[in-house]
C-alpha positions as CSV (number, residue, x, y, z in Angstrom):
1,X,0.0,0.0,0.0
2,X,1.7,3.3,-0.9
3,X,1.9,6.1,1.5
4,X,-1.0,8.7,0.8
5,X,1.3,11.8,1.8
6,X,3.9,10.2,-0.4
7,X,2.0,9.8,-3.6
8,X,0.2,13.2,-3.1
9,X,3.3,14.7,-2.8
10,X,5.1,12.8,-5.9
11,X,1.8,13.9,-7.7
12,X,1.6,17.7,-6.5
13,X,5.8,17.8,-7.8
14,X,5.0,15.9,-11.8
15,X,2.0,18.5,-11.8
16,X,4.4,21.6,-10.9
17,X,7.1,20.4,-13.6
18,X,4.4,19.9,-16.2
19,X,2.8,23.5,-15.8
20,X,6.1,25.4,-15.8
21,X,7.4,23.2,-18.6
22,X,3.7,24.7,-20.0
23,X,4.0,28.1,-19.2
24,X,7.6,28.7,-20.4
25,X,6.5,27.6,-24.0
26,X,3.2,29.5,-23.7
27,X,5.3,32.6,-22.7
28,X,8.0,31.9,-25.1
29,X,4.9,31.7,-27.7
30,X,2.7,34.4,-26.8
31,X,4.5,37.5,-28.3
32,X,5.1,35.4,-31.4
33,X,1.3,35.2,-31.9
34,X,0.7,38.6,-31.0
35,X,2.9,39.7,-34.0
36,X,1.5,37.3,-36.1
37,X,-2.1,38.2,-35.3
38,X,-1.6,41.9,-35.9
39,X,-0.2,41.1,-39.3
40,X,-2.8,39.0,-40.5
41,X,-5.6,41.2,-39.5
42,X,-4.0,44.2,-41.2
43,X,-3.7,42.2,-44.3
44,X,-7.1,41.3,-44.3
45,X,-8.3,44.5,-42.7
46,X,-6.3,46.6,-45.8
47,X,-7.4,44.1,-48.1
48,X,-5.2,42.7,-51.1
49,X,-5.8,45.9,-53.3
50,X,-5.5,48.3,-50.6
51,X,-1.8,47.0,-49.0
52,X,1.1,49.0,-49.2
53,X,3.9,46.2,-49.1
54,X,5.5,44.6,-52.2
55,X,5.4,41.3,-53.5
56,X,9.2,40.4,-52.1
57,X,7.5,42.1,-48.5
58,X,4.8,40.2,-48.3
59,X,7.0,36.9,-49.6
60,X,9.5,37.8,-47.0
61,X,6.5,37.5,-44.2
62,X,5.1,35.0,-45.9
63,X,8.6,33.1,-45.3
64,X,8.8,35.0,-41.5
65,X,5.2,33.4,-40.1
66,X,5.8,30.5,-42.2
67,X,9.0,29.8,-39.7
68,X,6.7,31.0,-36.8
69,X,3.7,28.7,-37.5
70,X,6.6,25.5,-37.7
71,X,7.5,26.8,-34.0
72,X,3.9,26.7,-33.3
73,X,3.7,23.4,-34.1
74,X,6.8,22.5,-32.5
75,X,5.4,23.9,-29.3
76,X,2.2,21.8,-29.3
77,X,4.0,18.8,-29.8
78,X,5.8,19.2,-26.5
79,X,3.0,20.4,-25.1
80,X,1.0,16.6,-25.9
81,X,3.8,15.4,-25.1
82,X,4.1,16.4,-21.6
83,X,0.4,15.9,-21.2
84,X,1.2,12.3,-22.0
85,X,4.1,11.6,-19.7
86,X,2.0,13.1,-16.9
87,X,-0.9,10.8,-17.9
88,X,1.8,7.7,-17.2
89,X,3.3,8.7,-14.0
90,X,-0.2,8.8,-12.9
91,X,-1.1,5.8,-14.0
92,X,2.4,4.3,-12.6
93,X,0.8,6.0,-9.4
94,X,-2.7,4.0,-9.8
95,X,-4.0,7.4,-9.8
96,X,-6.1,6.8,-13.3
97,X,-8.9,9.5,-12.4
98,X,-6.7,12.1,-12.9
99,X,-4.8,10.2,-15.7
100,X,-8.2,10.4,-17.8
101,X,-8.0,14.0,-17.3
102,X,-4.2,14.0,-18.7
103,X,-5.2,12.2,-21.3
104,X,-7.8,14.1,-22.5
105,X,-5.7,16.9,-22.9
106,X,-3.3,14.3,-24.6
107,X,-5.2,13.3,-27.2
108,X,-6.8,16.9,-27.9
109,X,-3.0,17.3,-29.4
110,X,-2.3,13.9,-30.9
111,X,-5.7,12.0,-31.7
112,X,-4.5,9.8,-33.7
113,X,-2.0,8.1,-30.9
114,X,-3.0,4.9,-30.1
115,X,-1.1,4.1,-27.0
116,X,-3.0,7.0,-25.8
117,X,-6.6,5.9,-26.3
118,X,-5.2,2.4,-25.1
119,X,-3.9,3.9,-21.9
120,X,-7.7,5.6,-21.3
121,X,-9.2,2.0,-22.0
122,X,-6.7,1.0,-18.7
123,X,-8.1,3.7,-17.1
124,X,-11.2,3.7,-17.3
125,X,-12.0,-0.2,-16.4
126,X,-9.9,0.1,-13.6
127,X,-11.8,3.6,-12.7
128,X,-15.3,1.2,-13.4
129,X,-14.4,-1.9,-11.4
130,X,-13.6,0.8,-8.4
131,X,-17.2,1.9,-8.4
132,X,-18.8,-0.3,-5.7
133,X,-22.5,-1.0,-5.6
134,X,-23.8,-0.1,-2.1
135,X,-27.4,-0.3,-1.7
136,X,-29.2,2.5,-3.2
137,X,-26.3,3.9,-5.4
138,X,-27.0,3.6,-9.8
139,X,-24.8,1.2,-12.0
140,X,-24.8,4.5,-14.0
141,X,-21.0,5.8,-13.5
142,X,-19.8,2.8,-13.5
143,X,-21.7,1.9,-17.1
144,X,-20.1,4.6,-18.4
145,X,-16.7,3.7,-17.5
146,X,-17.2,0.6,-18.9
147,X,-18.2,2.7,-22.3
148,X,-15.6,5.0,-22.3
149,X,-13.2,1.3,-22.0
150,X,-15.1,0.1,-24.4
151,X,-14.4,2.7,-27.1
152,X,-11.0,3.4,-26.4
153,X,-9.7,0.1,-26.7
154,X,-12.0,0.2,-30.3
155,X,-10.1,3.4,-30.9
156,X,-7.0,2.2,-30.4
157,X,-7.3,-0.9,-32.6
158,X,-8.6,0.9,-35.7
159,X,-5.9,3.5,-35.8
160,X,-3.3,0.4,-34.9
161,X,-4.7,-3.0,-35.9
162,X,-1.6,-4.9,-35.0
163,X,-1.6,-3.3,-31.9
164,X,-1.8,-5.5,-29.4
165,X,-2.2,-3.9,-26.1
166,X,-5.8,-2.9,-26.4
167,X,-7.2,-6.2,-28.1
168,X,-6.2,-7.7,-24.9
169,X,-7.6,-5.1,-22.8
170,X,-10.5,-5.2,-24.7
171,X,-10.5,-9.5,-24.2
172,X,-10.1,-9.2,-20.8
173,X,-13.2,-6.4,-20.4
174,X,-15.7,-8.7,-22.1
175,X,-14.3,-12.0,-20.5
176,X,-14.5,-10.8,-16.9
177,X,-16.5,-7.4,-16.9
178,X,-18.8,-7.3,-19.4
179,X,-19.9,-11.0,-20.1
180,X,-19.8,-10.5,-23.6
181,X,-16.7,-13.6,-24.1
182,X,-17.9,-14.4,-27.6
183,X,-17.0,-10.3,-28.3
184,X,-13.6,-11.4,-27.0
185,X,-12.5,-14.8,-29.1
186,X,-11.4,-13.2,-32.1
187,X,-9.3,-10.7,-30.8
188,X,-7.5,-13.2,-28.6
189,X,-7.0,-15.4,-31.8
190,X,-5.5,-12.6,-33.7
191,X,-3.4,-11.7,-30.6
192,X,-1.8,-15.2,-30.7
193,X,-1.7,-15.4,-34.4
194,X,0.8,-12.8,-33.9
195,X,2.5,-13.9,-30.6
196,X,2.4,-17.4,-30.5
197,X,3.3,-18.2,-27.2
198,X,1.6,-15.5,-24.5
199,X,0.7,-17.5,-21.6
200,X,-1.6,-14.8,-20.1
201,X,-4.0,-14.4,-23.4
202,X,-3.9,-18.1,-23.8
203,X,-5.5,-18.3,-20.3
204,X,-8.1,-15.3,-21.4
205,X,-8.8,-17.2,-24.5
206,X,-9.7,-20.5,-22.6
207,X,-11.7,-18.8,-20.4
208,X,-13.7,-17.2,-23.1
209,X,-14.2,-21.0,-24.7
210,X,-15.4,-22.4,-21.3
211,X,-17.9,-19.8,-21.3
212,X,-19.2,-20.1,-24.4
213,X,-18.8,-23.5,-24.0
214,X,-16.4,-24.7,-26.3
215,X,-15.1,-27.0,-23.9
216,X,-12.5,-28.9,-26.2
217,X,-11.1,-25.7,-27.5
218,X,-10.5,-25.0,-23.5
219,X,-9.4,-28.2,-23.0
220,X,-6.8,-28.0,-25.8
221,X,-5.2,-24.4,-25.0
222,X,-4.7,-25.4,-21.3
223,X,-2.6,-28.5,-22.7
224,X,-0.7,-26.3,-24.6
225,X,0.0,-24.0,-21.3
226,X,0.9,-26.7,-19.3
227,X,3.0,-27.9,-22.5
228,X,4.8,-24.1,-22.8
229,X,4.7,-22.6,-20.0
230,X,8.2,-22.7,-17.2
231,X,5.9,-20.4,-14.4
232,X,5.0,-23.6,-11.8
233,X,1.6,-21.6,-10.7
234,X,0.6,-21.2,-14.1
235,X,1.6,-24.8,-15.0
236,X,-1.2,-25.6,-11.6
237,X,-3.5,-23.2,-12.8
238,X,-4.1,-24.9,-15.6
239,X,-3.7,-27.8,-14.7
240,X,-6.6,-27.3,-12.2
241,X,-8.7,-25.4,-15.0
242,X,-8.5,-28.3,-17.1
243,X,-9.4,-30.4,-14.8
244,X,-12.7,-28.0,-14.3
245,X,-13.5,-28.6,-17.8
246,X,-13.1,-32.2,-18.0
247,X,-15.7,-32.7,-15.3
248,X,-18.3,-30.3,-17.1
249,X,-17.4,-32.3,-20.7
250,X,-18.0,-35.9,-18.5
251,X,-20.3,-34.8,-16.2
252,X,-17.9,-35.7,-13.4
């Protein structure tokens, strides 16, 4: 269990480095865009009969705001990119309700990232499967947690289909959260078409045929654990899952 004082404190110092690491490009920025405002609104305000400036002037601003709109761009890229280092120290410091907020702002400067929308899929089941049920209190949040996992695993795989982070996040959300395994089979099957060997989604994938009942499909992956795999508790795992299946196949 990690200390509270010491994780808010580790928290309070990233968040502190992030927004001076912010506002020294935002300063460094601001006159910059201040010029190039004023410019363009007395170009347009003058209008393209009216302006007093030669062809070379206005080439040689074209070429000047031209260099300034590359440092604009250059700027927002660090910017995402601190947003997204923040978003994974908080999520190495299981603090993912503030991660989704990182993230957010994230993606708002790199949409099309797809480690990003996987790492708000983590997120957000883990934020879900904290929501606790107490008598009187709506499934609603929590539903849409779920949702937003949901989607961004989805996300992720269609801007990255060979991803394969979020098609076993995904597997693992309609295995054990969302009883939906038939959802999960053929991302598991593409996952080990491309890894072979991963212990861990061979167990998700068994699982998902047990449930659906494909019981020799089960039956045939935990061999091939207990055939591949050098970890002695996942060797007894399943082993003992096996076993499980056997007795619903025989009726034992």
């Amino acid at each position: 269990m990690k200390d509270p004082k010491t994780v808010r404190n580790a928290i309070i110092i990233l968040v502190v480095v992030v927004i001076v690491s912010l506002a020294a490009y935002w300063a460094s920025t601001r006159e910059r865009d201040r010029n190039r405002t004023a410019f363009a609104t007395r170009i347009i305000s003058e209008g393209p009969s009216q302006t007093t400036e030669s062809i070379e002037e206005v080439r040689r601003n074209i070429a000047l705001y031209e260099k300034r709109i590359e440092q604009h761009v250059a700027d927002a890229a660090r910017t995402g990119a601190y947003w997204k280092i923040l978003s994974i120290r908080l999520q190495d410091l299981e603090l993912h309700g503030e991660a989704l907020q990182a993230l957010e702002r994230a993606i708002s400067y790199t949409p099309a990232d797809p480690a990003l929308h996987n790492a708000v899929g983590l997120s957000a089941a883990v934020m879900a499967k904290s929501i606790h049920l107490f008598p009187g209190r709506e499934t609603f949040e929590r539903d849409q947690y779920f949702t937003l996992a949901e989607e961004a695993y989805l996300r992720a795989i269609e801007l990255d289909s060979r991803y394969l982070r979020p098609r076993y996040g995904l597997a693992v959300l309609y295995v054990f959260e969302l009883d939906r395994p038939e959802e999960a089979i053929p991302h598991l099957e593409l996952y080990l078409q491309i890894s072979r060997n991963d212990i861990d989604t061979m167990f998700v994938l068994a699982r998902a045929f047990y449930m659906t009942e494909n019981f020799q499909a089960a039956v045939d992956l935990y061999d091939r654990i207990i055939t591949l795999t050098r970890d002695a508790q996942k060797r007894i795992d399943a082993q003992n899952n096996r076993q499980i299946v056997m007795e619903r196949i025989y009726g034992g």
